[in-house]
C-alpha positions as CSV (number, residue, x, y, z in Angstrom):
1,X,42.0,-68.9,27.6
2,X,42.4,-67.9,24.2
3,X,41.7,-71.0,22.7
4,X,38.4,-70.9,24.8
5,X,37.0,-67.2,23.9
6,X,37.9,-68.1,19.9
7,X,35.5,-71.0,20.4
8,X,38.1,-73.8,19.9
9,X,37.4,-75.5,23.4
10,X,35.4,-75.3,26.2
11,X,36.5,-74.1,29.8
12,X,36.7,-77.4,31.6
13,X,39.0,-78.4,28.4
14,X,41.3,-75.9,28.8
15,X,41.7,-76.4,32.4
16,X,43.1,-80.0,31.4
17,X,44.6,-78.9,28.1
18,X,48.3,-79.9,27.5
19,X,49.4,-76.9,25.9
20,X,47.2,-74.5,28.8
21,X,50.5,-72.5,29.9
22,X,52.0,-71.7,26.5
23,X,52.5,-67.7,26.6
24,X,50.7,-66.2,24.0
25,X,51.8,-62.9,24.4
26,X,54.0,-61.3,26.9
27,X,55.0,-57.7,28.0
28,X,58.9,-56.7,26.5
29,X,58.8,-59.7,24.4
30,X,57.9,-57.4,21.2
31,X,57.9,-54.3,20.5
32,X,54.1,-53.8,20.4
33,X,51.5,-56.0,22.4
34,X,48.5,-56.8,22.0
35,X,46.3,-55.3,25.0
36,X,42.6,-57.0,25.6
37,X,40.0,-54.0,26.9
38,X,36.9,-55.0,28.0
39,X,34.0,-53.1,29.8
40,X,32.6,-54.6,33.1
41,X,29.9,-53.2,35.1
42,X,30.6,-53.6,39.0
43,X,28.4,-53.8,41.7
44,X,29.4,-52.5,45.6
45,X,30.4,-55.8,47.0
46,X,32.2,-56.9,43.6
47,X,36.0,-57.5,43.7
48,X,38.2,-57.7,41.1
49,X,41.1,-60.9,41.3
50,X,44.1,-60.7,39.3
51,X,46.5,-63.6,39.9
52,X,49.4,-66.2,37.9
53,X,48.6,-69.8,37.0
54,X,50.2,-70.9,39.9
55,X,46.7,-70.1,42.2
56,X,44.2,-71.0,39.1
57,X,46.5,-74.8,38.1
58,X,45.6,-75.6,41.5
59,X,42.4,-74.4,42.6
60,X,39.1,-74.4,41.1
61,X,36.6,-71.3,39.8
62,X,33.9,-72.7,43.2
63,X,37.1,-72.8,45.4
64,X,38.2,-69.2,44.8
65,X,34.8,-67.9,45.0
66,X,34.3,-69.7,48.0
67,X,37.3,-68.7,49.6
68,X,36.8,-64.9,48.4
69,X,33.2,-65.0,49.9
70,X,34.2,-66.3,52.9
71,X,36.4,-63.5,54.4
72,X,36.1,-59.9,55.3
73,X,39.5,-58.5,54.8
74,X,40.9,-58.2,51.8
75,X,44.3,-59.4,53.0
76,X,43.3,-62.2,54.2
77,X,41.4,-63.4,51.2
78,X,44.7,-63.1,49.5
79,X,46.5,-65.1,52.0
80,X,44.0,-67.7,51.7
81,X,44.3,-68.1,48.3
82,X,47.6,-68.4,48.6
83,X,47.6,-70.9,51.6
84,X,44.9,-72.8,49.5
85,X,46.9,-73.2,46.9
86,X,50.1,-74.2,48.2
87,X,47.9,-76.7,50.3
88,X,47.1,-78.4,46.7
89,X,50.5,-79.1,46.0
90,X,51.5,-75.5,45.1
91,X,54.0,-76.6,42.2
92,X,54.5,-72.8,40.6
93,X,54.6,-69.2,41.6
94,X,51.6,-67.9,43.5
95,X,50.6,-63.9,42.5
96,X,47.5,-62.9,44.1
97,X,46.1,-58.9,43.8
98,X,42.7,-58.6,45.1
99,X,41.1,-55.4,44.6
100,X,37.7,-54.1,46.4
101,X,37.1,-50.7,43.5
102,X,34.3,-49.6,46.2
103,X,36.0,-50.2,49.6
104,X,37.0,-46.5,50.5
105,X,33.1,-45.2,49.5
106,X,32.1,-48.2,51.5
107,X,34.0,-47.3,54.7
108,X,33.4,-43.1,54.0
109,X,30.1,-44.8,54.6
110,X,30.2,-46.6,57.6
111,X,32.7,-44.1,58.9
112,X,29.5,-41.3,58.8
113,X,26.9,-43.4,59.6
114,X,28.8,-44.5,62.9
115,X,29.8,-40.4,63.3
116,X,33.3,-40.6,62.7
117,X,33.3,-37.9,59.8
């Protein structure tokens, strides 16, 4: 990913790239690390994916949308994921956190609309 934000290669490179999993910086490896912040304006149905190699080595940017799209509960996206994933071989560790930032105003929401507050 670095080698793709300095310009070096493009994305569909990197995804086939012999050196792709070399760890270029890790937490407790040095004393000091270098910590990437970045501004990102969300909408309400925006959710935010954090996960390891082991889900993006097999499974492709359109899967994992698709897959994200396609289900209601965040749980279950998750396990999807996951399930997708191991269903391509699954050949490393699989770490998955979804995160819906706007779910509790969405469900105060509903909650009140349907009378519940």
């Amino acid at each position: 990913e670095e080698m793709v934000r300095m310009g070096g290669i493009d994305e569909k490179t990197a995804r086939h790239h012999a050196e792709k999993n070399i760890i270029t910086r890790a937490v407790g490896a040095d004393d000091e690390v270098n910590v990437d912040f970045f501004d990102v304006e969300l909408e309400q149905q925006d959710k935010i994916l954090m996960c390891s190699d082991g889900l993006t080595n097999m499974l492709e940017d359109e899967e994992i949308r698709m897959i994200v799209n396609g289900q209601r509960d965040v749980v279950e996206m998750a396990q999807k994921l996951v399930d997708a994933a191991n269903d391509q071989g699954g050949r490393d560790n699989i770490a998955v956190i979804l995160i819906e930032p706007f779910a509790s105003d969405h469900i105060a929401t509903k909650r009140h609309q349907e009378g519940k507050l």
